[in-house]
C-alpha positions as CSV (number, residue, x, y, z in Angstrom):
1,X,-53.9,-0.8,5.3
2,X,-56.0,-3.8,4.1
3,X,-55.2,-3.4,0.3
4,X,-51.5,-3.4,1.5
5,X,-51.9,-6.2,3.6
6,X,-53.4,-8.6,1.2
7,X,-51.1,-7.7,-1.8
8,X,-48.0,-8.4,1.1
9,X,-50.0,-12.0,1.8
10,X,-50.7,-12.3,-2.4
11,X,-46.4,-12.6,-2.3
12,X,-45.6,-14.5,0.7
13,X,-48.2,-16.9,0.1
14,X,-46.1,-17.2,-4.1
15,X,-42.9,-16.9,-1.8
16,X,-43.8,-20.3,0.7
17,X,-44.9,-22.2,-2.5
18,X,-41.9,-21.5,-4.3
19,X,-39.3,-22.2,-1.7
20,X,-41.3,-25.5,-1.2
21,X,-40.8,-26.5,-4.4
22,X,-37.0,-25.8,-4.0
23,X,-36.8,-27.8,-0.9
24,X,-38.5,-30.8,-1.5
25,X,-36.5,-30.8,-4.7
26,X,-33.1,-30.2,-3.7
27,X,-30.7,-33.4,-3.1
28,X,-30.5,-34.4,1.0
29,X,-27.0,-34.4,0.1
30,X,-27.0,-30.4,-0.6
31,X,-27.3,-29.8,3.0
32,X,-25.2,-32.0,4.6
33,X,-22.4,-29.9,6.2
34,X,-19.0,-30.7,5.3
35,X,-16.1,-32.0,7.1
36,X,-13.1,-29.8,6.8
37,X,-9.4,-30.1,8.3
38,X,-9.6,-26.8,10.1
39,X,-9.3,-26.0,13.4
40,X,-11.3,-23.3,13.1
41,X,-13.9,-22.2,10.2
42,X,-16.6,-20.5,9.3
43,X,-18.9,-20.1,6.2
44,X,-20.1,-16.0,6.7
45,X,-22.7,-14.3,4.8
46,X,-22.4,-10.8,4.9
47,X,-25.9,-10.2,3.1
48,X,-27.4,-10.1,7.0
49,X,-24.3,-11.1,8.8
50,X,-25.3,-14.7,9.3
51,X,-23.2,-17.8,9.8
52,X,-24.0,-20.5,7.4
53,X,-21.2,-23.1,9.0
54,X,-19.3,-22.7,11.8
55,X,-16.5,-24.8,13.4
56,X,-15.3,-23.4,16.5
57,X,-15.7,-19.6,15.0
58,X,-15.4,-17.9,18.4
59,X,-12.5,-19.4,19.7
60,X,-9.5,-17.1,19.2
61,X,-6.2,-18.0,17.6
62,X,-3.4,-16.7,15.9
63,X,-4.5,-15.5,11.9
64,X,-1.0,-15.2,10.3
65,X,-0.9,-12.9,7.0
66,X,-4.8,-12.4,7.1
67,X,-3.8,-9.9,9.6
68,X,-2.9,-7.7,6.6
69,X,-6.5,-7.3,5.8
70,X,-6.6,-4.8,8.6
71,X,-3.4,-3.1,7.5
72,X,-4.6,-2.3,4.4
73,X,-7.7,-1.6,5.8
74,X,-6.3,1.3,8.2
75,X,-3.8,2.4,5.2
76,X,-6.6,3.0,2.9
77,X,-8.6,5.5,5.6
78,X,-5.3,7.2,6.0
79,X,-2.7,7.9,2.8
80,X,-3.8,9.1,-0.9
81,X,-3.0,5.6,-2.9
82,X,-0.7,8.1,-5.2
83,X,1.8,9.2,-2.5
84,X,5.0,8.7,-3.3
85,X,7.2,6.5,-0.6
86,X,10.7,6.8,-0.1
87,X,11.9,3.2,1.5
88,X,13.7,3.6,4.5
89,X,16.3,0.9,5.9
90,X,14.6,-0.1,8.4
91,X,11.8,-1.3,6.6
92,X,14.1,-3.6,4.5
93,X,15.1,-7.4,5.3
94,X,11.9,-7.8,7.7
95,X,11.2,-11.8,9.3
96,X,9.0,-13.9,7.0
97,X,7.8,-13.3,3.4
98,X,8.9,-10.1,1.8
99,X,8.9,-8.3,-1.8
100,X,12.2,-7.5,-1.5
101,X,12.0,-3.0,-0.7
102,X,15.6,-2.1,-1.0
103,X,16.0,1.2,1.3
104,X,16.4,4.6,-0.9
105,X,13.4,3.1,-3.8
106,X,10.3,4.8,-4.4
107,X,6.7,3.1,-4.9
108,X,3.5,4.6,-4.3
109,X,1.0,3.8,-1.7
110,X,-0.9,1.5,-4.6
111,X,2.2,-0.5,-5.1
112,X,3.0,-1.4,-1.6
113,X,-1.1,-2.5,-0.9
114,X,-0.6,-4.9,-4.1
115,X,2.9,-5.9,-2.4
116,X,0.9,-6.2,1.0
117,X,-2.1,-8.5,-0.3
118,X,-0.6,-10.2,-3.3
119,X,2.8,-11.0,-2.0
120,X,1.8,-11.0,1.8
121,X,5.2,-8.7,1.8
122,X,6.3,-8.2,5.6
123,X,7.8,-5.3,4.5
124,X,5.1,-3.5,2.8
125,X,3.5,-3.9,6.2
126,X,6.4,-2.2,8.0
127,X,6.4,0.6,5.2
128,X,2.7,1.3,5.5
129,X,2.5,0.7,9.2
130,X,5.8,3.4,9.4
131,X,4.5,6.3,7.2
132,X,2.2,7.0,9.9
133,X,2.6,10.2,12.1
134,X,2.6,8.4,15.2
135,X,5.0,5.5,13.8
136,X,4.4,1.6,13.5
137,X,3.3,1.8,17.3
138,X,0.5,4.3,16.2
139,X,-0.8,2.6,13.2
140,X,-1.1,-0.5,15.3
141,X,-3.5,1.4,17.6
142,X,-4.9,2.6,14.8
143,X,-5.7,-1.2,13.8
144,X,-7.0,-2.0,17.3
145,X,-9.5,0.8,17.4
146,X,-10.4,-0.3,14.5
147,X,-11.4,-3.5,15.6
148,X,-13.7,-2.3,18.0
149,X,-15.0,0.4,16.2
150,X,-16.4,-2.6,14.1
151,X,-17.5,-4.0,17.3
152,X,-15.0,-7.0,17.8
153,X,-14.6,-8.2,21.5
154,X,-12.3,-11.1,20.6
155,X,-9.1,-9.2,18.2
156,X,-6.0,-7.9,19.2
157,X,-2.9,-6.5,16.8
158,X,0.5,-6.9,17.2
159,X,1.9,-5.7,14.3
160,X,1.1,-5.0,10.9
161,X,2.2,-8.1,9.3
162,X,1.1,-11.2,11.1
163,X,4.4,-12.4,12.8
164,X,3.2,-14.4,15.7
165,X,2.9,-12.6,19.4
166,X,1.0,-13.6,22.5
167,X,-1.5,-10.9,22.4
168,X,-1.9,-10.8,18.1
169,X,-5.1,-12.8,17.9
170,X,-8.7,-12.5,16.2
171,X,-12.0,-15.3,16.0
172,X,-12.8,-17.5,12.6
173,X,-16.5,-15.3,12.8
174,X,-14.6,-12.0,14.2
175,X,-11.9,-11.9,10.8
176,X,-15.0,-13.0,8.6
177,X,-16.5,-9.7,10.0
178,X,-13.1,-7.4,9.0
179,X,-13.4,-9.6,5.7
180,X,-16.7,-8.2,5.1
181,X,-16.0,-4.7,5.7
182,X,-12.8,-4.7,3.7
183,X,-14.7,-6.1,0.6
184,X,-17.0,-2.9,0.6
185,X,-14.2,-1.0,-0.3
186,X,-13.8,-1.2,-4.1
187,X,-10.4,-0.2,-3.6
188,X,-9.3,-3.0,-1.6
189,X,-11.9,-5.5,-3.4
190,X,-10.2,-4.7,-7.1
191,X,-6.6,-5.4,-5.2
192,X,-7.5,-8.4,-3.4
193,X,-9.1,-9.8,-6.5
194,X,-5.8,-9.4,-9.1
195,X,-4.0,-12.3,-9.9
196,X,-0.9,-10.7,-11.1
197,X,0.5,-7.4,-11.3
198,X,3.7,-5.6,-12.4
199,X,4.6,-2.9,-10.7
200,X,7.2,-0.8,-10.1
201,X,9.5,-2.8,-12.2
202,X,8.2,-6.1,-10.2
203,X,5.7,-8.7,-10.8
204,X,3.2,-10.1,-8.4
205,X,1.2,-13.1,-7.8
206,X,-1.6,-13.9,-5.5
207,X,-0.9,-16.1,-3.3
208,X,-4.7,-17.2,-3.5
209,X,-5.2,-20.0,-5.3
210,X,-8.8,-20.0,-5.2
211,X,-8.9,-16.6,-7.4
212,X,-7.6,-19.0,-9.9
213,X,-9.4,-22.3,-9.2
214,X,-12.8,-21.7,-8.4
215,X,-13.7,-18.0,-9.7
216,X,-12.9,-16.7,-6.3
217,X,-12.9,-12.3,-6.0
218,X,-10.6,-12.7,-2.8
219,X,-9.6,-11.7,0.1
220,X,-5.8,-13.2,1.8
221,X,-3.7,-15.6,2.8
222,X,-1.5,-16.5,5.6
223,X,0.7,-19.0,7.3
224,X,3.4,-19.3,10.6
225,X,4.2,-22.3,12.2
226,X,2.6,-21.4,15.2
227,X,-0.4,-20.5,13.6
228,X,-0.5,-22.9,10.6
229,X,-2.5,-22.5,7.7
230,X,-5.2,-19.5,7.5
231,X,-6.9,-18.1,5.0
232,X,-9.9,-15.9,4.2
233,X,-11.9,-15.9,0.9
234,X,-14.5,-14.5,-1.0
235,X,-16.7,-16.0,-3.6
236,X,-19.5,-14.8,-5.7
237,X,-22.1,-16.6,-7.6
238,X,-25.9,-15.5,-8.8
239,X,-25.3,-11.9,-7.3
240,X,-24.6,-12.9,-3.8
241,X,-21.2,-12.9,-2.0
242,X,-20.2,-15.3,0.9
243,X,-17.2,-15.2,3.2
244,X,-14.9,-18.2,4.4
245,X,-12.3,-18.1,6.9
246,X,-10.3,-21.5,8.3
247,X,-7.7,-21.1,10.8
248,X,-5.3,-23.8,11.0
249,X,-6.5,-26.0,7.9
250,X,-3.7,-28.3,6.9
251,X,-6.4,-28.9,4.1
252,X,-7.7,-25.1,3.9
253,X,-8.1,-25.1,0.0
254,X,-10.1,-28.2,0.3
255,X,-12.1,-26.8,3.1
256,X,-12.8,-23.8,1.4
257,X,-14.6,-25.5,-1.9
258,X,-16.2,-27.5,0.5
259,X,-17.7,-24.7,2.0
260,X,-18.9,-22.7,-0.5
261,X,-20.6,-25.8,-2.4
262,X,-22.4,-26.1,0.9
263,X,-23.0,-22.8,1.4
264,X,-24.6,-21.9,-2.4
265,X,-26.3,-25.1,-2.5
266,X,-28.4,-23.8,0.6
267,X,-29.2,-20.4,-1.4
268,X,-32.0,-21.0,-3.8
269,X,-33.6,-17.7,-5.8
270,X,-36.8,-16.2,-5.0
271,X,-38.9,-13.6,-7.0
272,X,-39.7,-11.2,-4.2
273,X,-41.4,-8.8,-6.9
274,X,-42.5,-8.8,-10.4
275,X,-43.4,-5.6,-12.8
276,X,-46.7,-4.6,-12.9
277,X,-49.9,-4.4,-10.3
278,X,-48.7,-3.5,-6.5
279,X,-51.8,-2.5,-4.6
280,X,-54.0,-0.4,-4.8
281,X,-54.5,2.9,-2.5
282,X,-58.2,4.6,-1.6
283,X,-59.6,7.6,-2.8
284,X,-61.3,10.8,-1.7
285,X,-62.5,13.7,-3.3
286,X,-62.4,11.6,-6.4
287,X,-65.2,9.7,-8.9
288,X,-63.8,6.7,-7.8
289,X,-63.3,4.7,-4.6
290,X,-59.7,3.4,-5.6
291,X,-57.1,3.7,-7.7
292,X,-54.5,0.5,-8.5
293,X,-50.7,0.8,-8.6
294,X,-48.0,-0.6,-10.3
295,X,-44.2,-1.1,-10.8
296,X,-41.8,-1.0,-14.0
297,X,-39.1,-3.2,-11.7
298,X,-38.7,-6.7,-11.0
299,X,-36.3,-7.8,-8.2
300,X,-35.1,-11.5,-7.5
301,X,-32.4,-12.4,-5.0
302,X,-30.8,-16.1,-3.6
303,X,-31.5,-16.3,-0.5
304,X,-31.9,-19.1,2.4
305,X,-35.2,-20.4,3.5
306,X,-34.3,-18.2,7.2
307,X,-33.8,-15.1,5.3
308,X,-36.8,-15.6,2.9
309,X,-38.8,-15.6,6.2
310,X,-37.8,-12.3,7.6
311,X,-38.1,-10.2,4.4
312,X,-41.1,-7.6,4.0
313,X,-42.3,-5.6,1.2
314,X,-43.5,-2.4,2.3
315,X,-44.9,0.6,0.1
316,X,-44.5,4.4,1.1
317,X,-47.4,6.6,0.1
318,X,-50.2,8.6,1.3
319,X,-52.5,6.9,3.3
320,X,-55.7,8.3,1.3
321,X,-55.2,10.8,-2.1
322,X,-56.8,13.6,-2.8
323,X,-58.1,14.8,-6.0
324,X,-57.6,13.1,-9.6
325,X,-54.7,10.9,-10.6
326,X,-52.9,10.5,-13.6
327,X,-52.0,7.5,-15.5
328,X,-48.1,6.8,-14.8
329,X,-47.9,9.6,-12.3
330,X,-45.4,8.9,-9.3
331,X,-47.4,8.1,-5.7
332,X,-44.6,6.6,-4.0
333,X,-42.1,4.0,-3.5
334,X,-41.7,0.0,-3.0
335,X,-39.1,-1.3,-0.8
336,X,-37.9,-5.1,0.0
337,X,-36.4,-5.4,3.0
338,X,-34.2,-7.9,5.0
339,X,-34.3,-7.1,8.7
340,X,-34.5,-3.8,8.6
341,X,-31.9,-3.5,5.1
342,X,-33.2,-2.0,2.1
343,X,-32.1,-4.6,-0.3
344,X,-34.3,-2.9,-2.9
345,X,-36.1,0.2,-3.6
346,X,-38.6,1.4,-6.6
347,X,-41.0,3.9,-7.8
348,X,-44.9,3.2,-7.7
349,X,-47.2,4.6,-9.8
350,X,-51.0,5.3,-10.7
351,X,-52.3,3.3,-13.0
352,X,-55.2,5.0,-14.4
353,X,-56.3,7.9,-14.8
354,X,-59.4,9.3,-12.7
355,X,-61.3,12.8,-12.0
356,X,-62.0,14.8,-8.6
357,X,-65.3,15.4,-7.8
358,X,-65.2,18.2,-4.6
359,X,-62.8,20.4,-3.7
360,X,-59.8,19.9,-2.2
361,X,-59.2,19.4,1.4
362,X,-58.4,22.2,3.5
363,X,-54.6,23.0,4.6
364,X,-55.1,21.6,8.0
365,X,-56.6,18.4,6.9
366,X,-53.7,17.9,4.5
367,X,-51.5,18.5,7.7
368,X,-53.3,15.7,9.7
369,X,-52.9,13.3,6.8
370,X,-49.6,14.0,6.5
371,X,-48.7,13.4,10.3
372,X,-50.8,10.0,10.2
373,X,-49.5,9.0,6.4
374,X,-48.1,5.5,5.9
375,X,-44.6,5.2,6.7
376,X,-42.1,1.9,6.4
């Protein structure tokens, strides 16, 4: 365990030096947090699930359209995105925004999700919400359970559209969450990311301005007058996603940049692991005492200076080999992990070759190295 130990200290000790350079060196100005117009925000990073801003994120309001997030959440587990839908008349002339279904047309699936999240179409809700088995009522209990499958204490559905109701709420941190989830589906990520779309004889464009205005890949949009402004968004930059959500923002596009200049500016990149020498791992039965070990992969990531903290690198062998090695023969693997996450994973190899000198251990003492080998 000692080589491991000191080539884990070799990198944290390169780690601390480099995010002191970063932090000394970044402007005070980086890390002041913003003011925003909200009512209620949060900056989310779904790398770990950590809150980078927060503005009275817990307290639960009305979310408007975002609530469609969740209905195209629950559609997507449920109907084949090529089923054909027949429009029925009572999905036709529903309150608030609407892309127009006239009862008797057919669309697929696909086409009323773009409606849904590009359009914010009350009426794509209604369609999706009534092609379940179990009716609108039913897909709404879907939604719920939903919710708490994901674990969220402080949201409660309605409908599938947004319209404002007494027990329709969610949290700024508690939609961030759904946010998240949503955008691990590539399906609903490559929807909530279009611009515009033509479909089914219509063309559609996102109501998210941010797609537009600052490179953003999502996610919704949303707006009564009880609930004012909301909106959810996604942005990427360096390889790293964060999540914002204002409720009640009379400035929400504002609020959003805002955010996510504060947020990146607080991610700074790290080399967590560079190609070449790894350790080293001891020898027996074998001319030599040790043998070194090395990577082909490098790995970088931006990160915070909290989450730099709590990463590890670990390697997964055998605690002792047996026998001769090879040059560029596998021994195991290298992982880089984030509370527990595997954020990266590689093969490690012998770096030399070497010769055995005795036999080879019996069975049983193969077994008791096996039951005592290193594990992550």
């Amino acid at each position: 365990m000692v080589y491991w130990q000191v080539i884990v200290l070799i990198k944290r000790t390169f780690l601390a030096f480099f995010s002191a350079f970063f932090l000394f060196s970044a402007p005070v100005s980086a890390f002041t947090e913003p003011s925003v117009s909200a009512q209620s925000a949060v900056l989310y990073d779904p790398l770990d699930g950590s809150v980078l801003y927060q503005k009275k994120a817990t307290e639960p309001r009305g979310m408007a359209s975002t609530t469609k997030i969740m209905t195209a959440l629950v559609a997507l587990e449920q109907y084949d995105l090529q089923e054909t839908v027949t429009v029925r008349k009572e999905w036709c002339g529903i309150e608030g925004s609407s892309i127009y279904l006239r009862a008797g047309e057919q669309l697929t699936v696909s086409d009323l999700l773009y409606g849904l999240l590009l359009e914010s179409g009350n009426d794509a809700a209604a369609a999706l919400a009534g092609l379940d088995p179990d009716g609108e009522q039913g897909f709404v209990q879907k939604m719920n359970e939903k919710a708490e499958a994901l674990g969220l204490q402080h949201t409660h559905f309605e409908n599938p559209s947004g319209l404002d109701g007494e027990t329709h709420y969610t949290t700024a941190l508690e939609l961030a969450q759904i946010a998240a989830f949503a955008m691990k589906d590539p399906v609903f990520a490559r929807i909530a990311s279009t611009e515009q779309i033509t479909v089914s004889g219509r063309t559609w464009t996102n109501h998210n301005r941010l797609l537009r205005e600052i490179g953003a890949c999502g996610v919704k949009t949303g707006f009564t007058k009880s609930c004012g402004r909301c909106l959810v968004s996604a942005k990427e930059q360096n390889g790293r996603m964060l999540l914002c959500v204002t409720l009640n923002a009379p400035n929400d596009w504002a609020d959003h940049k805002a955010l996510y200049e504060y947020g990146f500016s607080r991610l700074q990149p790290y080399d967590l692991l560079g190609a070449g020498d790894c350790g080293s791992v001891p020898l027996i039965s074998n001319e030599r005492k040790v043998s070194r070990l090395y990577t082909n992969e490098s790995f970088s990531v931006w990160l915070t200076e909290e989450q730099r903290q709590r990463m590890t690198v670990s390697v997964c062998g055998p605690r002792f080999w047996y026998g001769a090695t090879q040059a560029g023969q596998r021994y195991g693997t290298l992982q880089i992990r984030l509370d527990g996450q595997v954020l990266f994973e590689t093969p490690v190899y012998f770096s030399e070759n070497t010769r055995e000198t005795t036999p080879e251990p019996s069975r049983f003492s193969r077994w008791i190295d096996f039951l005592f080998r290193r594990r992550i």
